[in-house]
C-alpha positions in Angstrom: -13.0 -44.1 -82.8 -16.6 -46.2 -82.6 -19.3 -44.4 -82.2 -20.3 -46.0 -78.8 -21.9 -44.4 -75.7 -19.3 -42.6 -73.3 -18.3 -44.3 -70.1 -17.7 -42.7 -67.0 -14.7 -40.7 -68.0 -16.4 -40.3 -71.4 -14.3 -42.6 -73.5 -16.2 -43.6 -76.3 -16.1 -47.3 -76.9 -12.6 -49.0 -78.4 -12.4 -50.5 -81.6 -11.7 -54.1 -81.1 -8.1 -55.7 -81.4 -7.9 -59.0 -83.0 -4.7 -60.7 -82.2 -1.9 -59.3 -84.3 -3.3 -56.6 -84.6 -1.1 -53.5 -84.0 -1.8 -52.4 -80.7 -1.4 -48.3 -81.9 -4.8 -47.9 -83.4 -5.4 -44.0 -83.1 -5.9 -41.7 -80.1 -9.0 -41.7 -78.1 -9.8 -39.3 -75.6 -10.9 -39.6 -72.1 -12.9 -36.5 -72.0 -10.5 -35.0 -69.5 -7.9 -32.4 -69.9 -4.4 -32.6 -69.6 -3.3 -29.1 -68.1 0.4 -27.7 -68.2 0.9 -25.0 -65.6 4.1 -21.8 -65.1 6.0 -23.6 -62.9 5.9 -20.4 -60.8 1.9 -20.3 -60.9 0.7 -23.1 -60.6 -1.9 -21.8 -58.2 -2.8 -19.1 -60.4 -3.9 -21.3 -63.2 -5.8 -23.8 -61.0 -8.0 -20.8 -60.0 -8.5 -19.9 -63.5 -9.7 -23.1 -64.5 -12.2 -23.3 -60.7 -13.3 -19.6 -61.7 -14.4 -20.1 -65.2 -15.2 -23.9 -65.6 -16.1 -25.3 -62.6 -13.0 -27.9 -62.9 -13.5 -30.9 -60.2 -11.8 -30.0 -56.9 -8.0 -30.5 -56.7 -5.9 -33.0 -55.2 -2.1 -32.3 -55.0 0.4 -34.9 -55.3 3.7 -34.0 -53.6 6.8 -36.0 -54.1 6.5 -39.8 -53.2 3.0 -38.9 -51.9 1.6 -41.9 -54.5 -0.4 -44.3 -52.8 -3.9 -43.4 -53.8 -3.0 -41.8 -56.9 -4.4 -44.6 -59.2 -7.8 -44.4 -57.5 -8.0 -40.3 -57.9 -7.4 -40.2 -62.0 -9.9 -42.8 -62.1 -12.3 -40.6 -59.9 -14.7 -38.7 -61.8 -15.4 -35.9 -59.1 -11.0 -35.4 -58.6 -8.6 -33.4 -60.6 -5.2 -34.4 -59.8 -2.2 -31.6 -59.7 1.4 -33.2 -59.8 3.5 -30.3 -58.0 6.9 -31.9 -59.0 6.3 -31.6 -63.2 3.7 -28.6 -63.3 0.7 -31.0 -64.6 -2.8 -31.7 -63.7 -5.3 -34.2 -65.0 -8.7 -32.3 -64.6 -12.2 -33.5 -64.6 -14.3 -31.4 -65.8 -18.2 -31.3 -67.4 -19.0 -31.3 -71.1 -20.6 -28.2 -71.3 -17.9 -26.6 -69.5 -15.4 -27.3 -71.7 -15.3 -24.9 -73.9 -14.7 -22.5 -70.8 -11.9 -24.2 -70.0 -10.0 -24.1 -73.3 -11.1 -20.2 -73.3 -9.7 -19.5 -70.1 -6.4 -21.6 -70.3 -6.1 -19.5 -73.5 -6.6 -16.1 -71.5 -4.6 -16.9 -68.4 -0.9 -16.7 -68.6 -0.2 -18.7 -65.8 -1.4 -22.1 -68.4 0.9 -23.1 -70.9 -1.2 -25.6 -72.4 -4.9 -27.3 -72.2 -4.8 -30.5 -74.1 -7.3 -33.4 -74.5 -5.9 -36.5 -72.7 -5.9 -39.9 -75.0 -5.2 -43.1 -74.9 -1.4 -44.8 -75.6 -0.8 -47.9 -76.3 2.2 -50.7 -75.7 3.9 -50.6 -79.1 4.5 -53.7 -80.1 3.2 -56.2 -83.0 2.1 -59.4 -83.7 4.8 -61.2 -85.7 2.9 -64.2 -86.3 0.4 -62.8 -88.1 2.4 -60.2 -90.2 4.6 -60.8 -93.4 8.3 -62.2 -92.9 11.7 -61.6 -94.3 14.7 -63.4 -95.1 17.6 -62.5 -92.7 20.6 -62.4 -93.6 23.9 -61.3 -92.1 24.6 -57.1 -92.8 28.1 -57.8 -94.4 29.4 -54.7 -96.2 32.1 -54.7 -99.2 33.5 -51.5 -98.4 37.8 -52.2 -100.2 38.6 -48.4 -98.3 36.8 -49.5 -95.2 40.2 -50.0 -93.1 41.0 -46.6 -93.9 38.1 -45.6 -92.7 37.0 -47.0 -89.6 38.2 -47.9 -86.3 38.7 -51.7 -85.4 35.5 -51.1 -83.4 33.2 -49.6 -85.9 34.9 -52.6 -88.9 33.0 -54.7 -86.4 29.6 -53.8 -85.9 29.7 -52.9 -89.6 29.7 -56.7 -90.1 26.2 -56.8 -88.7 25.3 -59.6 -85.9 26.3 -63.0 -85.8 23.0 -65.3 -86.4 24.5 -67.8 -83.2 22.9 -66.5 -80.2 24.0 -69.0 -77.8 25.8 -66.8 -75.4 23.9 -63.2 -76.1 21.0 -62.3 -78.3 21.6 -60.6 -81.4 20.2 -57.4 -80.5 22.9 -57.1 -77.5 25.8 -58.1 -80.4 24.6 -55.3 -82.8 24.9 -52.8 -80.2 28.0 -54.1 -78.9 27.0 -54.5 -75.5 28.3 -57.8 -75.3 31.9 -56.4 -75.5 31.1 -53.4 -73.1 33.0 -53.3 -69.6 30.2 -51.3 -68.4 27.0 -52.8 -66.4 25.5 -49.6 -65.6 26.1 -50.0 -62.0 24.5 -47.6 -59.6 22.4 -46.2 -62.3 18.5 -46.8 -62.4 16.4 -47.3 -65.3 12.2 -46.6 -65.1 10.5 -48.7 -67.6 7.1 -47.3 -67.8 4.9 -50.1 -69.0 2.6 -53.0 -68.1 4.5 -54.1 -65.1 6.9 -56.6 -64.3 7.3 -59.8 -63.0 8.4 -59.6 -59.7 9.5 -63.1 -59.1 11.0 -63.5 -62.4 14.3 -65.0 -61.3 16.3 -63.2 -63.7 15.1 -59.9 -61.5 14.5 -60.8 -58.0 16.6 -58.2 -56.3 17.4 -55.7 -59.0 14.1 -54.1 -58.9 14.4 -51.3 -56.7 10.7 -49.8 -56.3 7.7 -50.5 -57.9 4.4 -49.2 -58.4 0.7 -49.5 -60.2 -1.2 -46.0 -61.6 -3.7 -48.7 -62.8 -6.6 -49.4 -61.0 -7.3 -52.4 -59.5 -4.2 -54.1 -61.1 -1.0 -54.7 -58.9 2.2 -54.3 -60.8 2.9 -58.0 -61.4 2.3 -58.4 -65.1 0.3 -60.1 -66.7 0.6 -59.0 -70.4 4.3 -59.3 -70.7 5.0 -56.1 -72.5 6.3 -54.8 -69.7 8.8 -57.8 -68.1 10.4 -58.0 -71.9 11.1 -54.3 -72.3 12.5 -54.4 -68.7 14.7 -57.5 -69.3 15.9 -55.9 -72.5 17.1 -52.7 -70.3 18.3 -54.2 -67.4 18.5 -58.1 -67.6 21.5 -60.5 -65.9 24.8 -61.0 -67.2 24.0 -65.0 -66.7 20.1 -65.4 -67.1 18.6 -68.4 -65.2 19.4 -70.7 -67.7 22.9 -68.9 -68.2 22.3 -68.4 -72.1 22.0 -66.5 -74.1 21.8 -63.0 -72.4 19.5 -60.6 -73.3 19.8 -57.3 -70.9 22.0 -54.2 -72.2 22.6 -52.7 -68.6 23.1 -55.9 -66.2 23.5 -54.2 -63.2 21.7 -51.1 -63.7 18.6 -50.2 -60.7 15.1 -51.0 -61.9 12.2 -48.6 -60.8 8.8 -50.8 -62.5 5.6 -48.6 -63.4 2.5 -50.3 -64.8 0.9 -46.9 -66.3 -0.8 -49.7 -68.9 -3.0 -51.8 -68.1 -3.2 -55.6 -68.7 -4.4 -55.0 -71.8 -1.3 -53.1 -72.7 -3.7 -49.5 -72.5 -3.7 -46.4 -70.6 -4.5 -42.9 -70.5 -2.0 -40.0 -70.5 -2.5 -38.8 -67.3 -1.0 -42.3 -65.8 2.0 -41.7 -68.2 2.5 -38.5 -66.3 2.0 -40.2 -63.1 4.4 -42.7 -64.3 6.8 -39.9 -65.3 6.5 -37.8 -62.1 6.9 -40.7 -60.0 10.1 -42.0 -61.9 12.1 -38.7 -61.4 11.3 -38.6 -58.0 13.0 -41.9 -57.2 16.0 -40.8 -59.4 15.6 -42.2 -62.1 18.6 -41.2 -65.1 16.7 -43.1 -68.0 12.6 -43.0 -68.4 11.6 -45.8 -71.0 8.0 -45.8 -72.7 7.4 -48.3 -75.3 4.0 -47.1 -76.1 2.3 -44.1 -78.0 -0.2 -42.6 -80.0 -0.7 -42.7 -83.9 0.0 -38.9 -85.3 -1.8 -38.1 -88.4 0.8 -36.5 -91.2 1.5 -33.2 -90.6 0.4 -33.4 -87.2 2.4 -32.0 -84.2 3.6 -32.9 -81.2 1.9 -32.7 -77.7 2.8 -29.7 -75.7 2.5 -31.1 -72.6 4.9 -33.7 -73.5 7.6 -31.7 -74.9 7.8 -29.7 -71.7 7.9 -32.2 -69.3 10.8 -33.8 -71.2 12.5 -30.8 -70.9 12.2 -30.3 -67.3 13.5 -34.2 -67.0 16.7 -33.5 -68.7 16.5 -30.3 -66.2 16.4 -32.7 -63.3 18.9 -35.2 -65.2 16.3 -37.4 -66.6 16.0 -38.6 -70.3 12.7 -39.7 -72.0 13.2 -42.4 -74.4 9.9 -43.6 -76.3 9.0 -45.8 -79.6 8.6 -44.3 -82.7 5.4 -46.7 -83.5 4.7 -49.8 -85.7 2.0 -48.6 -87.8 4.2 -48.4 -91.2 4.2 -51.4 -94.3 7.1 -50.8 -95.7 7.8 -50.3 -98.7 4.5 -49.4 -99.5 3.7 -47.0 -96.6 5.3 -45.3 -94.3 3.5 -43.6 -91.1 4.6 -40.5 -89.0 6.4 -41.2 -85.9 3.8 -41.7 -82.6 3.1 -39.1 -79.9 5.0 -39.1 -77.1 8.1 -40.0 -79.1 7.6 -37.3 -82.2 8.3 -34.4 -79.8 12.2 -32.9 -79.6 13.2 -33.6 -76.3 12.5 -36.9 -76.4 14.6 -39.7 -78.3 12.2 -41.6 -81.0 14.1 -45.5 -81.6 12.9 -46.6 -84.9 13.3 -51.0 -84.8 15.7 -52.6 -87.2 16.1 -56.6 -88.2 18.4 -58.8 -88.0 20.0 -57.7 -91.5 20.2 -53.9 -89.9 17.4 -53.0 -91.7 14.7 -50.7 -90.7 12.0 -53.1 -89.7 9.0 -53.0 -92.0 6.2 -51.6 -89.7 8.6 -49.2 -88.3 7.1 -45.3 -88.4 9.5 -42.7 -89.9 10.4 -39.0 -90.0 7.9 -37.6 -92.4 7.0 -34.8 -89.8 9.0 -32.3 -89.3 8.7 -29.9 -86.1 9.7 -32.7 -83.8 8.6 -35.5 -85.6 11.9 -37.4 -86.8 13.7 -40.6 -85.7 16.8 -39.9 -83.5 18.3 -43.6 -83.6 17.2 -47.3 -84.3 17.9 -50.2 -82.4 17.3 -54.0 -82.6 13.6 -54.6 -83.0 12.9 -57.2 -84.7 12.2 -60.8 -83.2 13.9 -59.7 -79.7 14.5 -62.6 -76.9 14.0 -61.2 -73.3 12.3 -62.0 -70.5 8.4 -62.8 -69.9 6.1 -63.7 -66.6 6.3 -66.7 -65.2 10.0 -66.7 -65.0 10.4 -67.9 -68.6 11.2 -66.1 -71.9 9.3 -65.0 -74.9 10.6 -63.8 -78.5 8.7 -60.2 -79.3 8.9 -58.1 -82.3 8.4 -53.6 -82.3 9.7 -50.7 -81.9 9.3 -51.6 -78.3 11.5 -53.7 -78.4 14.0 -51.5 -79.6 13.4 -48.5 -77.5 14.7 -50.4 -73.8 18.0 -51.1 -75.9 18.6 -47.6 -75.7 17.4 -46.8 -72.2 20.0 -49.8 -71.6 23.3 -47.7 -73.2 22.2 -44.4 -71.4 22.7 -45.8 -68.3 26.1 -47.6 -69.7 26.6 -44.0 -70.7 25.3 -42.5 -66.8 27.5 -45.5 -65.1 31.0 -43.9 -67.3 29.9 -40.3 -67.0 27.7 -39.8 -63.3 28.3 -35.9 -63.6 27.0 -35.7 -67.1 23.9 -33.8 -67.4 21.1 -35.5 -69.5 21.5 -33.4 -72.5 25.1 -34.9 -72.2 24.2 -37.7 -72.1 21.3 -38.0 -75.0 24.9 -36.1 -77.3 27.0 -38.6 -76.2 24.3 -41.6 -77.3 23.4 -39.7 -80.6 27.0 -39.0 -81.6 28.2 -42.7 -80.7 26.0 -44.3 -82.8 26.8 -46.1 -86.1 26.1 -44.9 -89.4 23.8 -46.7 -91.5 23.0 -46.6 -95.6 19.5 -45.8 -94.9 17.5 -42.3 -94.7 18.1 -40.3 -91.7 14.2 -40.4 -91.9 13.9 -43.8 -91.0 17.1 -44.3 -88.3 18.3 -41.1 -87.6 21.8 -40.9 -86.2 21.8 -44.7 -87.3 22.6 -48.2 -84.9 23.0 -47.5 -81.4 26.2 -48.5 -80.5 27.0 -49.5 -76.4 30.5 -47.2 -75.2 
């Protein structure tokens, strides 16, 4: 972090970004707290907080009660108390902050007091970054009919390189052979917004809604319109080939917790997050994070919201990072994605490979890949109604938001845990570390 003067919210200044750059660059902090509350006390803790360090005065956010909530986490005299997930984003004074981490340690009715930082879209710039010859995954197995279904004989061939009629991420998966559409099931992609007029998604988007700012949801990074068109795109895009969406019928619910810079601070994640399972939302996707040091844990407040989600029947998929060079180095997986509840998607190329900036399992408590995806050089959709080719593990993390709601559309009574076993134990195993892809390639029922 630059030493620069604090801003209003006391974010010290950003280091700058030069394109293709990786967009995770560490966490910096806002300078207010992120405050998890007993579910049953939530009251109790508040007053804690008033009595000892002055904490800004509260505003409550009740169920779809959303409309001002962008302009009161960027208000400096607010705290903000989301009911539904047992969270608050409090303002409160330098000098008082050591009171407040003493009390929420004293007061039982706090389960955590954490610094709220900065996330950031997780994707890279492939122009500027190394390349590697792709070449089709075929394996020389001679026992491999005895071993395998039909099925699995074919997705261990690796995709086709003709992506005339689907894109290769959707033939590694095996989505383009699925009969399910994930019809009647919705999908929140928590990113930079969405094209609303994108042809491809005029009428599938179901709500929509900006925790930014002075920015509307439309999209003007793109981040957020590919990830979304990865999840949920058409059977027959606009120009009918190839397709590029897992779940083509699946509900979207659009969040821009980023801004257009592809930036935003934690308590619009939670926003992002209480607002998603509200509208009923089965899947949450987040392709963004936070660098994590090794050895360094997970965020509490995290970890217990994506527990209550898979209470409610919710499941938190987020990207495991970019900031690896493989082979030479290897980072941990990012916050939000390194804590247990939630599935980490690690990016793999075209040859099945985990992708070279892709961050691994080299922290343990939480911190390990559950499942890779297609990452590398992704087609999907992009704002103006066109199409753009983007490369991360944000790219692979909407593929799997995509099969969990193939997964909800074939099972609607499964519970979310159920549904994150069913994902997990589908999946196709690969030769490499369980470190780096976890259960292995995500495979579409």
């Amino acid at each position: 972090m630059a030493n620069g003067p604090l801003n209003r919210r006391g974010l010290g200044d950003q280091p700058d970004r030069p394109n293709g750059a990786l967009a995770n660059q560490g966490s910096e902090y806002t300078g207010r707290y992120v405050i998890l509350l007993d579910p049953n006390r939530q009251e109790s803790g508040l007053d804690a907080l008033r009595s000892a360090a002055d904490i800004a005065p509260v505003e409550r956010i009740r169920g779809t009660e959303t409309a001002n909530v962008a302009e009161l986490l960027e208000n400096p005299d607010v705290s903000v108390h989301f009911e539904q997930i047992s969270a608050a984003v409090v303002e409160v004074g330098r000098e008082q902050r050591h009171a407040l981490v003493t009390a929420a340690e004293a007061e039982p009715a706090i389960i955590a007091a954490e610094p709220e930082r900065m996330v950031y879209a997780s994707v890279i710039g492939t122009a500027q970054q190394p390349m590697t010859e792709f070449f089709p995954a075929y394996r020389s197995d001679e026992t491999v009919v005895e071993r395998h279904t039909e099925a699995a004989m074919a997705a261990a061939q690796g995709p086709a390189l003709d992506e005339k009629k689907w894109t290769w991420g959707l033939q590694a998966i095996r989505a383009n052979v699925s009969t399910l559409t994930g019809r009647g099931v919705k999908i929140a992609v928590l990113d930079t917004g969405v094209d609303t007029d994108h042809p491809d998604l005029v009428g599938r988007i179901d709500k929509t809604i900006s925790f930014v700012l002075g920015e509307s949801v439309e999209d003007t990074h793109g981040h957020g319109t590919h990830c979304i068109g990865t999840a949920a795109g058409p059977a027959s895009p606009q120009n009918q080939e190839p397709r590029y969406g897992v779940a083509t019928e699946a509900r979207i619910l659009a969040a821009k917790v980023l801004d257009s810079e592809g930036n935003g601070p934690d308590g619009q994640i939670l926003a992002g997050i209480d607002w998603a399972i509200t509208h009923g939302a089965r899947v949450i996707s987040m392709s963004f994070g936070a660098s994590v040091r090794p050895g360094g844990l997970f965020v509490q407040t995290y970890e217990t919201l994506a527990q209550t989600a898979l209470q409610l029947g919710t499941v938190l998929v987020a990207a495991a990072g970019n900031e690896s060079r493989r082979p030479q180095r290897v980072e941990p997986v990012d916050s939000p994605a390194n804590c247990p509840s939630i599935l980490a998607v690690a990016s793999l190329d075209k040859s099945l490979t985990t992708s070279f900036f892709s961050c691994g399992g080299i922290n343990r408590q939480g911190g390990e890949v559950n499942i890779a995806a297609p990452g590398r050089d992704v087609r999907s959709a992009a704002p103006g109604g066109g199409y753009a080719t983007m490369s991360g593990t944000s790219m692979a993390t909407p593929h799997v938001a995509g099969v969990l709601a193939l997964l909800a559309e074939a099972s609607p009574n499964a519970s979310a845990a159920d549904l994150k076993a069913s994902l997990l134990s589908g999946a196709f195993p690969l030769t490499q570390p369980v470190e780096d892809v976890g259960s292995g390639l995500l495979q579409a029922p």
